[in-house]
C-alpha positions, 0 to 999 in steps of 0.5 A, a space after each residue: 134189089 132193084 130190077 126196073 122200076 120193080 122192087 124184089 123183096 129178098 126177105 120175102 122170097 128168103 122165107 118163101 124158099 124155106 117154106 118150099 123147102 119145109 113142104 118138101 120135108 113135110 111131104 116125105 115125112 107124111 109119105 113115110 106114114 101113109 106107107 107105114 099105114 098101108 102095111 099096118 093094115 088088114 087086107 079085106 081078106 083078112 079082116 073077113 076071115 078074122 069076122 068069120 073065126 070069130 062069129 064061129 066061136 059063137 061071139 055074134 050070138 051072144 051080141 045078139 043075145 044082149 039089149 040093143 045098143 049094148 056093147 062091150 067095147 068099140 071096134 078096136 082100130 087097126 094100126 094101118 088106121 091109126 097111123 093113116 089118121 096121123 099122117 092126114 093133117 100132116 099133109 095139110 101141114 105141108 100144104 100150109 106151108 107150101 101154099 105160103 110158099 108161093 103166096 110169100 113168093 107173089 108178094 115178094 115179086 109182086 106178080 103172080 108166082 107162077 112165071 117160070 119152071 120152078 114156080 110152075 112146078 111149084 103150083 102144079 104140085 100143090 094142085 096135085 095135093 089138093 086134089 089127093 086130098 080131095 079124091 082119096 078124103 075117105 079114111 080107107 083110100 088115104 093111105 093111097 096118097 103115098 103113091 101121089 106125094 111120091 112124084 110131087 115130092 121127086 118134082 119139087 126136088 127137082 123144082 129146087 135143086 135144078 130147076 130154082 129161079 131166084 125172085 125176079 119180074 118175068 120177062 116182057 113175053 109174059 107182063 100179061 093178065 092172061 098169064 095168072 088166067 091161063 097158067 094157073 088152069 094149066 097148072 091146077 088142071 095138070 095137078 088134078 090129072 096127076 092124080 088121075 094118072 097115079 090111079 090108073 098106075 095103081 089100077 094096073 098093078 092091082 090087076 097084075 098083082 092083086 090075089 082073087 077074092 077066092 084066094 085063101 089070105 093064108 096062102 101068100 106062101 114066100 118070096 119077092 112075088 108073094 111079098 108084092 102080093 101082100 102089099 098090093 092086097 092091102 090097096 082098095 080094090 081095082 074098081 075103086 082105083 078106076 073110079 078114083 081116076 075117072 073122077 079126077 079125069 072127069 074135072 081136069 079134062 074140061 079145066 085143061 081143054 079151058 086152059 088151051 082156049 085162054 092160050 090160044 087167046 093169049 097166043 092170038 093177042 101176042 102173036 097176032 095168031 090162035 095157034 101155030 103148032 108151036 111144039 108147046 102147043 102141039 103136045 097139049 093139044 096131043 094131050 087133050 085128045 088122049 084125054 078126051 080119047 080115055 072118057 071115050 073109052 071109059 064109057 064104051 064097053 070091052 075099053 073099061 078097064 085095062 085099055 082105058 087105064 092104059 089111054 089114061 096112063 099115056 095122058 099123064 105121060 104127054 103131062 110130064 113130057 109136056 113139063 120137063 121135055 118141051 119145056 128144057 129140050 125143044 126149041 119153041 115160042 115157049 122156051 122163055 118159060 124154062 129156067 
């Protein structure tokens, strides 16, 4: 197919659509393991309980009793642990296969494939997966990467089944280099802070639900509260989760405040002005100030926890707001990018 002077290659965008399609699939299907590892494994608790029990029985004295660095057999893995070393290559399977995506996607348009809301969403969710994999690497925090492919599996549901754009140029608006510059550190930026977001959500439900550390593991007792319990004790403690969002925060923060100025000076040089408070504009800028207001509040005592979780929180929703709401609802210069 020709559109202009620009061949379309249908082939290409053939296999790159099967390969969104694969990633999807992939995604839930290592979705589905880290959760099978998440109840698959010991809380601390219990796992202290058990090194307790055991060195009563008198086992620690007889390892002291042998040479050193004799043993009998190695630590026995837990199921949660061999599930969760399964589910990990998984997710780069599906990252390979939806990373190809969007390269096949390029070639097939020959622009940069990220011209529209389907293939924005498309980026952005991949950023979202290098960046769990990134944060949560460490053996014990894997298993949290079910609560990150959730939302990047529900976007690209929505990405192909409402959202699909078939291979096409973009529309003159967007025929610039400021378009691989400045939509893709938005789209990596806001991939990172999902991340964050995701944290911070954990974070508050650990808070909420969580059972203190002087809480006999025995006693979880019955019911829909108790069975929350159970699950929740089995994610890495809240200070581990508000760490895991700081950090992400802390590399997003500055990659999207980046992304505003390479707007602002593509906006200068299309429009012939920096910026405009075009609603587009006013939501990132709305979004970088929570942003900025969260390092604050990170950083300042009595705001550490909960408050701060909940500044971050609010960041990851103007995200989202920004993506689906300005994007397909208002009216605005940036409309051209929606569908």
């Amino acid at each position: 197919m020709n559109t202009g002077s620009i061949h379309i290659d249908e082939t290409l965008a053939r296999y790159s659509d099967l390969l969104f399609g694969t990633a999807i699939t992939v995604y839930v299907l290592a979705m589905i393991l880290f959760l099978a590892a998440l109840a698959g494994a010991r809380s601390r608790k219990l796992a202290s309980s058990a090194q307790l029990v055991t060195a009563g029985a008198g086992s620690s004295v007889a390892v002291d009793e042998r040479a050193p660095g004799r043993i009998d057999e190695a630590p026995r893995r837990s199921l949660g642990e061999r599930v969760g070393n399964m589910a990990y290559p998984v997710v780069i399977v599906g990252l390979i296969a939806h990373i190809s995506s969007i390269v096949l996607r390029g070639m097939a348009t020959g622009r940069p494939p990220w011209g529209n809301m389907y293939e924005f969403i498309s980026l952005t969710c991949a950023a979202c997966v290098v960046a769990g994999l990134v944060v949560l690497r460490k053996p014990e925090h894997r298993p949290l990467l079910s609560f990150v492919l959730l939302p990047v599996s529900l976007l690209m549901f929505i990405g192909g089944r409402w959202l699909y754009t078939q291979a096409a140029p973009v529309v003159p608006a967007l025929k610039s280099y400021w378009l691989a510059i400045h939509v893709s550190i938005i789209s990596v930026s806001s991939g990172v802070l999902l991340v964050s977001g995701v944290a911070s959500i954990l974070y508050l439900i650990k808070m909420r639900w969580g059972r203190p550390e002087s809480e006999d593991p025995g006693a979880a007792g019955t019911g829909f509260v108790a069975g929350v319990r159970r699950v929740v004790d089995r994610i890495p403690s809240a200070d581990t989760l508000d760490r895991l969002a700081y950090k992400a925060v802390v590399f997003g923060f500055p990659l999207f405040g980046l992304g505003v100025i390479c707007g602002a000076i593509w906006a200068e040089a299309a429009w012939g002005r920096f910026w405009g408070w075009d609603p587009k504009e006013t939501v990132s800028f709305i979004a970088w100030v929570i942003y900025a207001a969260y390092l604050h509040a990170r950083a300042t005592a009595g705001w550490r926890n909960h408050a701060a979780a909940w500044i971050n929180i609010a960041g990851f929703v103007a995200l989202l707001f920004n993506l689906f709401a300005i994007n397909l609802v208002v009216s605005g210069l940036h409309s051209y990018a929606g569908l």
